[in-house]
C-alpha positions as CSV (number, residue, x, y, z in Angstrom):
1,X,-129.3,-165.2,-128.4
2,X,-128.2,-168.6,-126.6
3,X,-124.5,-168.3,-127.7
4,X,-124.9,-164.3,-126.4
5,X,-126.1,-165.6,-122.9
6,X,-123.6,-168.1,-122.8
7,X,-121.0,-165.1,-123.4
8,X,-122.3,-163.3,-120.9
9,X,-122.0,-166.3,-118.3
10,X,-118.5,-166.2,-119.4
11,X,-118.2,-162.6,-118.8
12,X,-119.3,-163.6,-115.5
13,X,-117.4,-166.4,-114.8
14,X,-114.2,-164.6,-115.7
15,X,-114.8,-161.6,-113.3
16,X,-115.4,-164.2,-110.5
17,X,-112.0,-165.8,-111.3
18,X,-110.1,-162.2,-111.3
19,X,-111.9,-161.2,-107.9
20,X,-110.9,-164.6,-106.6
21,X,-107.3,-164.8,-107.9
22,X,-107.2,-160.7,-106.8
23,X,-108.4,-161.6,-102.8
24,X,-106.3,-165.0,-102.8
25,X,-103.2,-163.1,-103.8
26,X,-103.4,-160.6,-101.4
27,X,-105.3,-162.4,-98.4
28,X,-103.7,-165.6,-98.8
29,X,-100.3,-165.4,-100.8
30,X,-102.2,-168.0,-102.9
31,X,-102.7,-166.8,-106.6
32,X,-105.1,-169.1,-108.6
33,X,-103.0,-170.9,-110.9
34,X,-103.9,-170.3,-114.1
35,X,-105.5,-167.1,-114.2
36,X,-103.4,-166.2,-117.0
37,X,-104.8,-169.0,-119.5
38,X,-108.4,-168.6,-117.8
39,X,-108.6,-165.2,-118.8
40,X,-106.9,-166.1,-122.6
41,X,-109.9,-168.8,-122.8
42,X,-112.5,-166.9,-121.8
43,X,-112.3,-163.4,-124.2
44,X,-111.9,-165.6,-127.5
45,X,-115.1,-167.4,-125.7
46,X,-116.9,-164.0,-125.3
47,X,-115.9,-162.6,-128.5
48,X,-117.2,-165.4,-130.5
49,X,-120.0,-166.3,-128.3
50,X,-121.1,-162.9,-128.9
51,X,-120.3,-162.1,-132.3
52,X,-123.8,-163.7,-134.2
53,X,-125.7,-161.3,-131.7
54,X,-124.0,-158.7,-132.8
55,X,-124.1,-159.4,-136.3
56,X,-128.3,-160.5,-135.7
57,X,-129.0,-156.7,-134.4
58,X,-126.6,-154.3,-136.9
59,X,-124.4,-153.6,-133.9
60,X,-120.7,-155.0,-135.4
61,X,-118.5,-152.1,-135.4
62,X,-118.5,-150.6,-139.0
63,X,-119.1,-147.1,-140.2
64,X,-122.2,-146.6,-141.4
65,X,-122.0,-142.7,-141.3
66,X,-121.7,-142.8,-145.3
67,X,-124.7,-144.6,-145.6
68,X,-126.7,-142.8,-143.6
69,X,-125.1,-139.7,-145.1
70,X,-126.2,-140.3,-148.8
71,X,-129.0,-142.8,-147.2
72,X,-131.8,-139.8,-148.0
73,X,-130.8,-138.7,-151.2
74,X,-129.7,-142.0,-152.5
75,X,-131.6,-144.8,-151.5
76,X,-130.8,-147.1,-154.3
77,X,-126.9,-146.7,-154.3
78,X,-127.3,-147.1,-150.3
79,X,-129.1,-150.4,-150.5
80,X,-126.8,-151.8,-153.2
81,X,-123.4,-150.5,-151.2
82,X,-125.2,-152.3,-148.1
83,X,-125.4,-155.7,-150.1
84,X,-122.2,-155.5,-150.8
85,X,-121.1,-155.0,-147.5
86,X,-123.2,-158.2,-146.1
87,X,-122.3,-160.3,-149.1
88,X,-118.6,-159.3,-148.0
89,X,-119.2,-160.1,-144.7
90,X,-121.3,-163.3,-145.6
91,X,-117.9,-164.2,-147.6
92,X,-115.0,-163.7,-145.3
93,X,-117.5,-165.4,-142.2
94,X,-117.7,-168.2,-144.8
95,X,-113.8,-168.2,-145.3
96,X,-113.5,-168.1,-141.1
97,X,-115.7,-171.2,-141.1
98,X,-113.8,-172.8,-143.5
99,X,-110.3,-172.7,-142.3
100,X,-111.1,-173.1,-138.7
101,X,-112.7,-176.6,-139.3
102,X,-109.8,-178.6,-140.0
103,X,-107.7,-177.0,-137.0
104,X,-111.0,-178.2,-134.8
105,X,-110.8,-181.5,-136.3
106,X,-107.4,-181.6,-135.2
107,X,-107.4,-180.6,-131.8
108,X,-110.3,-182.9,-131.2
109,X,-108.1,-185.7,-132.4
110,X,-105.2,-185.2,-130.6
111,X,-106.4,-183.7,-128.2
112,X,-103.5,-180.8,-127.9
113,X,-104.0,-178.3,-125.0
114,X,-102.5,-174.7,-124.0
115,X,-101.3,-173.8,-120.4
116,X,-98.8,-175.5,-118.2
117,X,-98.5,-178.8,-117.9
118,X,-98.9,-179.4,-113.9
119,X,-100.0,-175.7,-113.3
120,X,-103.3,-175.4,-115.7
121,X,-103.8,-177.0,-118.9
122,X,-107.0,-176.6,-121.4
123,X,-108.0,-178.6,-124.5
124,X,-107.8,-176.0,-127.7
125,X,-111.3,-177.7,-129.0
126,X,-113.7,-175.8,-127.5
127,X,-112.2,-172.8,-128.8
128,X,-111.8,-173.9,-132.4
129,X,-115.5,-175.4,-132.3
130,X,-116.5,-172.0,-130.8
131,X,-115.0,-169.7,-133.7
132,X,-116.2,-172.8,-136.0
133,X,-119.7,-172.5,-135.1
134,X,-120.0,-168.6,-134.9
135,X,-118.7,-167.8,-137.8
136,X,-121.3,-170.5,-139.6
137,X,-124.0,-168.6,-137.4
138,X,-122.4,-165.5,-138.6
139,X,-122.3,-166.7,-142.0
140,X,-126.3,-167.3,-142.2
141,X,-127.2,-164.4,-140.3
142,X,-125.3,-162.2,-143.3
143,X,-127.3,-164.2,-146.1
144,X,-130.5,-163.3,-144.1
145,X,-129.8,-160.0,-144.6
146,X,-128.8,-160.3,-148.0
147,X,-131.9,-162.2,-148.6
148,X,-134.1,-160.0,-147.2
149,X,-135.2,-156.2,-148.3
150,X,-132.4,-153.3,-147.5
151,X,-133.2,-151.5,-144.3
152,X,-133.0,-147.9,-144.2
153,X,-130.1,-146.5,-142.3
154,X,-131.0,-145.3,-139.1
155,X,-128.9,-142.1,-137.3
156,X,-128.4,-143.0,-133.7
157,X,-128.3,-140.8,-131.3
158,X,-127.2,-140.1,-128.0
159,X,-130.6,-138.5,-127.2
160,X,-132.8,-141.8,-128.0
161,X,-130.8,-143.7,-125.4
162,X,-131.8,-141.1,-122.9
163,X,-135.2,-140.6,-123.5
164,X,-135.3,-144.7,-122.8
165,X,-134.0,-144.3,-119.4
């Protein structure tokens, strides 16, 4: 849930750099420089910062309509096709992990950045340590699950939200 505030913050952060770069423009015939990269930086930051969140509370976008479909009248097949969707998932975060942890190791040591040089410039790091450590979070998160007994599918609908409200 820390990574998911910290996504939010960038969320934040980012609308407060469009408004500014929006009034300076117009105001001020001063555009922030950089606004371009900023906002490149920060949705790989909120997507990834966000993503084990997702992942924690069975809200990554997937189709579970099948699922919940033959859920009733197949339990059994439904837990076992939902395994093998988490240890598919577990896998492939797993892979992510994997092959992002070199190209972290070598932006850390040379220290490469993105932008324009004299305009804005960015180390590519933080990114690659960002993507490096969700999809380990990611990773765990799906082994959890796997570990742990099937949950029925649940039918959501538009109704519960309201009723909440």
């Amino acid at each position: 849930m820390t990574a998911n505030a910290a996504g939010t913050l960038v969320v934040l952060a980012l609308v407060a750099v469009v408004n500014y770069d929006v009034v300076a423009r117009s105001l001020f015939n001063a555009p922030f420089r950089g606004a371009v990269e900023v906002v490149q930086f920060s949705m790989v930051l909120i997507v990834f910062l966000q993503l084990p969140d997702v992942v924690r509370v069975n809200r990554l976008t997937r189709s579970d309509g099948f699922l919940v479909v033959i859920g009733k009248r197949y339990p059994r097949v439904t837990a076992v096709l939902r395994h093998f969707i988490e240890t598919l998932s577990a896998i492939f975060m797993g892979l992510i992990a994997i092959a992002i942890w070199p190209e972290f190791q070598e932006m850390w040591q040379t220290r490469d950045y993105f932008g324009v040089p004299g305009v804005f410039t960015a180390p590519w790091w933080p990114i690659k340590l960002v993507i490096f450590l969700s999809a380990t979070l990611c990773t765990i998160i799906f082994v959890l699950k796997i570990l742990s007994p099937a949950a029925k599918p649940k039918l959501v609908r538009v109704d519960e939200f309201e009723e909440k409200e």
